[in-house]
N, C-alpha and C positions, 0 to 999 in steps of 0.2 A: 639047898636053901636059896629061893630068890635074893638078886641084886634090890635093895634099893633103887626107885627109878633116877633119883638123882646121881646116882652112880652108873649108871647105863646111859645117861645123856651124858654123864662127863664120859665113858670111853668112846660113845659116840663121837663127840665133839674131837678127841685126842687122834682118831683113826682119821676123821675128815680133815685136822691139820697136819696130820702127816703126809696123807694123800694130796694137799694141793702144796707141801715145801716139796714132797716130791715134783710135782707136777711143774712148778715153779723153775725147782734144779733144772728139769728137762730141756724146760726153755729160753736156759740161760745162751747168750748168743757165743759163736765159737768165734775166735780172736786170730787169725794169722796176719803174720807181717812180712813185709814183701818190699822187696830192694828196688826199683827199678831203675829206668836209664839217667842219661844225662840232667841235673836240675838246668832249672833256667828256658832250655828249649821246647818248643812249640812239641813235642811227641811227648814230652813230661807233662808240662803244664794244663795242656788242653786233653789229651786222651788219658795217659797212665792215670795221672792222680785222682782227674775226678771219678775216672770210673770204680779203682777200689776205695775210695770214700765217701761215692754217693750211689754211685749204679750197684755196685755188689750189695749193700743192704737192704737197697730198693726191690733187686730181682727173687731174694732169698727171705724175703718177708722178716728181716730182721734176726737170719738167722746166724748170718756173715757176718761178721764186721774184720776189716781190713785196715792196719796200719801200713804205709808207702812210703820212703826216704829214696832219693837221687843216690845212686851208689857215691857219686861224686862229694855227697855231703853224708852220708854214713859212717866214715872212717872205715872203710872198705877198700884197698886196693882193687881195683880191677882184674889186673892180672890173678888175682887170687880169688876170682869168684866161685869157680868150679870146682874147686876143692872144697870151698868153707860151702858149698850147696851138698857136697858128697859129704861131706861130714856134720852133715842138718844143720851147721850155724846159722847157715842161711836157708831158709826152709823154702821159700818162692825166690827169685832172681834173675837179673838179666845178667844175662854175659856179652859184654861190646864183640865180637870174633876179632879185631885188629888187638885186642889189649890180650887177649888167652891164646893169641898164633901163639909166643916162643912157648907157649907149654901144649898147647893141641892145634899144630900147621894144620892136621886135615881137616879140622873144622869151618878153615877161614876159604879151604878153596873157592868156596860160594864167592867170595869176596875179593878176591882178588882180583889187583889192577889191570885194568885190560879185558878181563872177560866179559862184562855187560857194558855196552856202552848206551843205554839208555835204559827206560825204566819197563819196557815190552821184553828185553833182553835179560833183564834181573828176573821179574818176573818166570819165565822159562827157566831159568839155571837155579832158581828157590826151587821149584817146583820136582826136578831132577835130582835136584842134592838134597832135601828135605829127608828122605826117607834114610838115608846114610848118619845124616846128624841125627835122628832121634834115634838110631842104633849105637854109634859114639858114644849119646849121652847115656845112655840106658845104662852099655856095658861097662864102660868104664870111668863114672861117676855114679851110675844108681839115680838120674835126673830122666823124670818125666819131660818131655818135650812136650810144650803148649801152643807155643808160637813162635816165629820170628819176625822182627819189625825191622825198620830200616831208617835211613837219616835220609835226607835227599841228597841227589849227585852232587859227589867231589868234582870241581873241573881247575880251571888254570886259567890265571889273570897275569897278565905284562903288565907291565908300565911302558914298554914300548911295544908297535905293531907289528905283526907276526899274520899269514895267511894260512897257517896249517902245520902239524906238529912238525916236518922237516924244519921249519924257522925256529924249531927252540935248541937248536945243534947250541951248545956252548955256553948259554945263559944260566945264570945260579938260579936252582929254583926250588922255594920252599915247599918241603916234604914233611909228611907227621908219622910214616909207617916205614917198614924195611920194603914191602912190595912196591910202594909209592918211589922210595929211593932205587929200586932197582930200575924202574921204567924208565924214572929221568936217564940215568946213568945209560940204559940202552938209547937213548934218546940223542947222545954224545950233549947232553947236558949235563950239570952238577948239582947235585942234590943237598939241599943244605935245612938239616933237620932246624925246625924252627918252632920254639910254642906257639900256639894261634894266637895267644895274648901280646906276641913280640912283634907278628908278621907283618903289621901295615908299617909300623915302627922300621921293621927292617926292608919292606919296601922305600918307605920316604925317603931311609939314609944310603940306600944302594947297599945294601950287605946283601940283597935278593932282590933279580931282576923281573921274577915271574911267584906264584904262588898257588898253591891245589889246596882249597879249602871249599867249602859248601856256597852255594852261589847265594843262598838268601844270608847265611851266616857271615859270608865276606861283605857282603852290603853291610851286615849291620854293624861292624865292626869297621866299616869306612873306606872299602878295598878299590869301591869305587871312586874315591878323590885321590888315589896315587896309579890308577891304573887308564891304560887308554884301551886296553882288548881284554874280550874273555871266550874262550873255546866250548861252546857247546856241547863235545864230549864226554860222557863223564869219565874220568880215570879210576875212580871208587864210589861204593855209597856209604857206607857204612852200617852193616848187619848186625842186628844183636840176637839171641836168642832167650826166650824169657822160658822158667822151667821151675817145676819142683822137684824138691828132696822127695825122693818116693815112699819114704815112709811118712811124713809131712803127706804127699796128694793121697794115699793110700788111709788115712788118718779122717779125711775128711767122710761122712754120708757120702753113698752112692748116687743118690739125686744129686748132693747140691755138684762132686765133680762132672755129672754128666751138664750139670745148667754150665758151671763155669767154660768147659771144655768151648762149648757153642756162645757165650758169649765174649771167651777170652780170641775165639775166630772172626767174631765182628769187630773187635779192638783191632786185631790186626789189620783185618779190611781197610778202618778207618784211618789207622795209622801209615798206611802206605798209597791210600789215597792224598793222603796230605803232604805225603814226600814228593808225590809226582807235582803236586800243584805249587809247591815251594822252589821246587827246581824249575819251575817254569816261571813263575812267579820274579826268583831271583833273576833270575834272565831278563826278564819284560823290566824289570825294578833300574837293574845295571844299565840298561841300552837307554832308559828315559822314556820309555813303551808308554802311552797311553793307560794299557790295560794292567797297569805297576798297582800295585792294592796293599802288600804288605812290607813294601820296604823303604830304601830313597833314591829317586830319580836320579842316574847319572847319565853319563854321553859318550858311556864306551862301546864299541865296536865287538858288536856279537859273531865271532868267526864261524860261523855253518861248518860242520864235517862233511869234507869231500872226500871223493871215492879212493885219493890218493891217503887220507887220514886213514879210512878204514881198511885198507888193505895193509897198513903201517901198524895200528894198534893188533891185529892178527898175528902179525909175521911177532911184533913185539912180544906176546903172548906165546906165541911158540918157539921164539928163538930165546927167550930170556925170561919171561913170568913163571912157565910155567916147569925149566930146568932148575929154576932157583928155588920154587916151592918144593920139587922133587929131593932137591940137597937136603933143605929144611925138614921136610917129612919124615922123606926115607922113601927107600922101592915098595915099601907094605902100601904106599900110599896109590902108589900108580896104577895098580887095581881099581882101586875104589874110587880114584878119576878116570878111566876107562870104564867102569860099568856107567858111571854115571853121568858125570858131564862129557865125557869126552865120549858119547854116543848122543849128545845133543849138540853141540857145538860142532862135532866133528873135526875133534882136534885129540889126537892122542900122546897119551903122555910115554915119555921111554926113559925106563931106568937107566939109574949110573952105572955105567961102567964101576968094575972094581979095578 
């Protein structure tokens, strides 16, 4: 027996709102949320955040949308990032490498003091050790490797003047890491771990005679009205590595991780172009340079790295950076700075004796 037609336009009708709540479902947008660096500075502010809150839904036609918290304001220890990303608490993430050393040394060797002393120098030694970290992360975390980003150079500020690192024999000098604190220490100076919050404070009152903090971050924190020098070397930068939980990037369409992939590579780009130009920036800022744009004008003495520095930070690196990393590691590790950096630098690392 035929349908009534009014009966045929209603399952009509019921088949076509099925079809467009599915369709609807389909295109509902996919939600990850993503830790990343420092809040407050210039690599959060301007690149991370806006890009996963305005660039990823823009690129992905609304198919992305990204929540982004500063690890620092997450209630996230640092130290504890690579574990809570191994165990998908945290599905996208940075990892600082100076705050994850005491639980994975070979990660931070990229980083460590003494090995890049400018930003052509980082550059190469990313580039060499790159391919080690996304195996690190892979195998034992289960973390996709996306990118790594950087802070601009760490250097060293007096309050009294100094021509080159031999002049820091003996002076207490603010340190924020154990590789920082080893350097001073080879340096026959003393290294006195200090927060950055404390450091012009403990400049002004003499509890620290010198300080290794970020040249545009020491400006803007005032480094420059207790200080009369600052060393154009950098002693650190500070590396982080940003990554997914791989069932978290494996979770995602195929397109949209091949879009992210390539433009989480132009993040980087930009994020390390801006390092370089802060560390330059900072410098022009401290000396009272004309061409100062982002910070405040002071009237300290920019110490040039002479050839006696750089034969200094070498030897430093070989006779104390890079034994001390060795302790920390372990011998599994002196491979894997021998395949890598230490056929670019040409500096090899030699186990402990037992």
């Amino acid at each position: 027996m035929a349908l009534p037609k009014t009966t045929l336009w209603a399952f009509a009708l019921l088949l076509l709102g099925l079809t467009v709540s599915s369709a609807v479902a389909q295109e509902q947008p996919i939600r990850i949320k993503i830790v990343g660096g420092l809040a407050d500075v210039r690599q959060f502010v301007q690149f991370e955040e806006p890009f996963w809150r305005r660039r990823v839904p823009e690129i992905t036609g609304g198919r992305l949308h990204a929540e982004i918290a500063a690890f620092d304001r997450s209630g996230i220890r640092g130290q504890e990032m690579l574990q809570l990303m191994r165990l998908g608490v945290v599905p996208f993430g940075t990892a600082l490498l100076a705050l994850v050393a005491n639980e994975e040394p070979e990660l931070n060797a990229a980083d460590l003091p003494a090995v890049s002393p400018d930003m052509p120098a980082l550059r190469r030694t990313v580039a060499a050790y790159r391919p080690h970290m996304r195996e690190v992360l892979a195998e034992r975390y289960d973390v996709e490797l996306l990118g790594v980003y950087t802070y601009p150079a760490q250097v060293i500020f007096c309050r009294r003047p100094f021509t080159g690192l031999a002049d820091l024999a003996g002076r207490r000098i603010r340190t924020s890491s154990v590789g920082q604190s080893e350097v001073v220490t080879a340096l026959g100076a003393i290294p006195v771990v200090t927060p950055f919050a404390e450091m012009v404070s403990a400049m002004r009152g003499g509890g620290v005679e010198c300080a290794i903090t970020g040249t545009l971050s020491g400006n803007a924190v005032g480094l420059q009205e207790v200080s009369t020098h600052v060393h154009s070397m950098a002693i650190t930068w500070g590396l982080s590595v940003f990554g997914a939980n791989r069932a978290a990037w494996n979770g995602l369409p195929e397109d949209l991780r091949t879009l992210l992939r390539r433009e989480i590579a132009e993040l980087e780009n930009r994020i390390w172009e801006a390092a370089d130009e802060e560390t330059g920036d900072g410098l022009a800022c401290n000396a009272g340079a004309a061409e100062c744009r982002m910070g405040r004008r002071g009237r300290l003495t920019v110490v040039p790295v002479s050839p006696q520095d750089e034969a200094r930070r070498r030897n430093l690196l070989i006779e104390s950076v890079l034994p001390g990393w060795v302790r920390r590691c372990g011998n599994d590790c002196v491979e894997a700075w021998n395949h890598t950096l230490g056929q670019t630098l040409g500096i090899r690392a030699v186990p402990e004796q037992p």
